[in-house]
C-alpha angles and dihedrals in degrees: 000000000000118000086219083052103058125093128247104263080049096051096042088048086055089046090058104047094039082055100054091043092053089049086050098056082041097066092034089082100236117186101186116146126184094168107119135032098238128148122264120242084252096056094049088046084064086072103041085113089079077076094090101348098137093043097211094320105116095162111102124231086257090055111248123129102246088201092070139078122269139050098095091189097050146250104314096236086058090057088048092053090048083055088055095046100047106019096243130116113281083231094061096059140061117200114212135176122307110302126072083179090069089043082056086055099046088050094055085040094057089043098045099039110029103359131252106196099019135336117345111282091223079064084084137030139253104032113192131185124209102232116190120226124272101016150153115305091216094057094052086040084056090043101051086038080074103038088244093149096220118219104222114227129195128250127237126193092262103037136312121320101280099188094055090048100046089047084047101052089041091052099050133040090200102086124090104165145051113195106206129176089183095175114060090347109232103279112350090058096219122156111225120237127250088232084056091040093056090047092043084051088051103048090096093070085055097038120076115263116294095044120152141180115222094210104185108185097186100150094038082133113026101105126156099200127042128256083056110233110265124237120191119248114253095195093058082049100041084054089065099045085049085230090116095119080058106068128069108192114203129197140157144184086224090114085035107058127358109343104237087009096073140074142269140199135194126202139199144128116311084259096049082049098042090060100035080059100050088052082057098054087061091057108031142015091214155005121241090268083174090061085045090053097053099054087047097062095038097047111022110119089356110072089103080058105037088039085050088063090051099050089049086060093045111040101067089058098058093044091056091049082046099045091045089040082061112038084041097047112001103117086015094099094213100103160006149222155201126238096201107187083211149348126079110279147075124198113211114191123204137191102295109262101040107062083107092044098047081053085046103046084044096052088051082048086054089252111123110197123170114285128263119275085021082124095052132054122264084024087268122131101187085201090043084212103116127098123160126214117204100195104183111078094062131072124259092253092049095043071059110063098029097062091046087061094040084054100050089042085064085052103058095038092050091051098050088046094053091038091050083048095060090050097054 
């Protein structure tokens, strides 16, 4: 039954033994923590064979020495890694050191301050970015960095609400970018849709000159189940709308191999990469080709493999946070989650209003979980109803217990609520 359906004796019986559960767990010490997606141990140790793995031969297939200077887009066999990996050209793509996230920030860097798709945003003010919510912490941390104020936008099951965002770019000169996780969205986990991925390829056609969409496909293969979910291709799309200059696509090995030790690409029309390039020249000389080299002999022709032994490791641990979500909340009424098929996040909703007291209930429990407002800019959920679980550092045991004690946390903040409620 309903938690908002029973009577008072019943409620305030509820109220009582949820309390002195959740004193119990208080005082057994727990130190349980979902805060960040990180890789477990047993996922880094998949790619333990780059120790070694060019045995002394340093020169590409291609023939270049990866130890020297040069090739600011990368060995070519990099950037045709970065094609499997993402389902692009490997001419469209330069793959480049560890972090896509630094790739994110030279991108906004070389539109603010010198354009990328048309004249330097810093050129007018104010700049704004469309951020849909929830979303992922880094982006809105980037975008802030700048002073670029960010327009939250809700998200659907398939995408971001594209009504809402082409109104929005149409209405106002002022923004100039759209942040989008479009496989397995950072942290709701949801796939878009290719009906969302042709009208995203086509904002720039609405937006003022010098739009661009930030199109960060972290999880394109991190699938849990095979045949890997599809996702349609916003460059192809972008061709015909004739908005290609306008999208920059991001990707990594960082939750594939060693996360910071991996590689990232990122991919756009020859004109997007012929600036970004140029922008390069100015920082480096070159890229860690070595690194390249050695991903490429560890993972070309092999990531649905390799990805295959990952999911095997993850997935249980989604579908116990999933299983104990259910048999704790599921007929309650009190909140709501998400059934990503990969990725790295949940998104569990509560009612609106204790999203900050259930993280609050769980850190006194020993659980950690991500603040509050992490999933939204300026770390400000104006339903304060979001938390997000990252479930894939722990271990199984520990996903375990820590969503048991999340879950009785949103218990016992959803009953004092209601019962607060019946005595207003």
């Amino acid at each position: 039954m309903q938690y908002a359906q029973l009577d008072i004796a019943d409620l305030e019986r509820e109220l009582a033994t949820l309390a002195q559960r959740h004193s119990a767990v208080s005082g057994s010490n727990l130190s349980l923590d979902l805060t960040r997606g990180k890789p477990a141990p047993e996922q880094l140790d998949l790619a333990n064979a780059l120790d070694g793995i060019l045995e002394g031969n340093y020169m590409s297939a291609t023939g270049i020495d990866a130890r020297n200077y040069g090739d600011l887009r990368g060995l070519p066999e990099a950037r045709e890694l970065g094609a499997e990996i993402l389902g692009l050209d490997p001419d469209r793509i330069i793959a480049d050191g560890p972090s896509s996230l630094t790739l994110m920030y030279q991108v906004i860097d070389a539109a603010y301050h010198y354009g990328l798709s048309g004249p330097a945003w810093s050129s007018e003010t104010p700049v704004k970015a469309i951020c849909p919510v929830p979303g992922y912490d880094r982006h809105f941390t980037i975008t802030e960095s700048f002073g670029i104020e960010m327009i939250n936008v809700p998200m659907n099951a398939d995408g971001p609400d594209m009504d809402q965002v082409e109104a929005l770019v149409e209405a106002d000169p002022s923004i100039k970018c759209m942040w989008c996780v479009p496989k397995y969205s950072n942290p709701s986990g949801c796939i878009y849709s290719p009906e969302t991925v042709q009208r995203i390829a086509a904002l720039a056609n609405r937006a003022s000159a010098g739009f661009i969409v930030m199109w960060d496909n972290a999880y394109a293969v991190h699938d849990f189940e095979f045949p890997p979910a599809e996702l349609d291709d916003i460059l192809a799309h972008a061709e015909r709308c004739g908005t290609a200059d306008n999208v920059a696509v991001f990707g990594s090995t960082s939750k594939i191999t060693f996360a910071g030790g991996g590689i990232s690409f990122v991919a756009g029309s020859p004109v997007m990469l012929d600036r970004l390039e140029s922008r390069m020249f100015v920082m480096l000389i070159g890229h860690d080709k070595v690194n390249q080299l050695r991903h490429v002999k560890l993972l070309h022709g092999r990531v649905e493999q390799h990805m295959r032994a990952h999911a095997d490791l993850v997935r249980p641990k989604f579908e116990a946070v999933d299983r104990i979500l259910n048999e704790s909340l599921d007929g309650l009424g009190i909140a709501e989650w998400s059934r990503p098929r990969g990725g790295y996040f949940i998104v569990v909703d509560t009612i609106p209003g204790l999203a900050a007291e259930v993280i609050d209930l769980a850190g006194r429990a020993g659980v950690r979980l991500t603040p509050a407002g992490a999933t939204h800019p300026y770390g400000r959920d104006p339903d304060d109803r979001t938390i997000r679980l990252a479930p894939t550092f722990a271990a199984l045991e520990e996903v375990e217990a820590a969503t048991e004690v999340l879950c009785l946390c949103i218990r016992l903040a959803s009953a004092r609520r209601i019962r607060a409620g019946r005595d207003a």
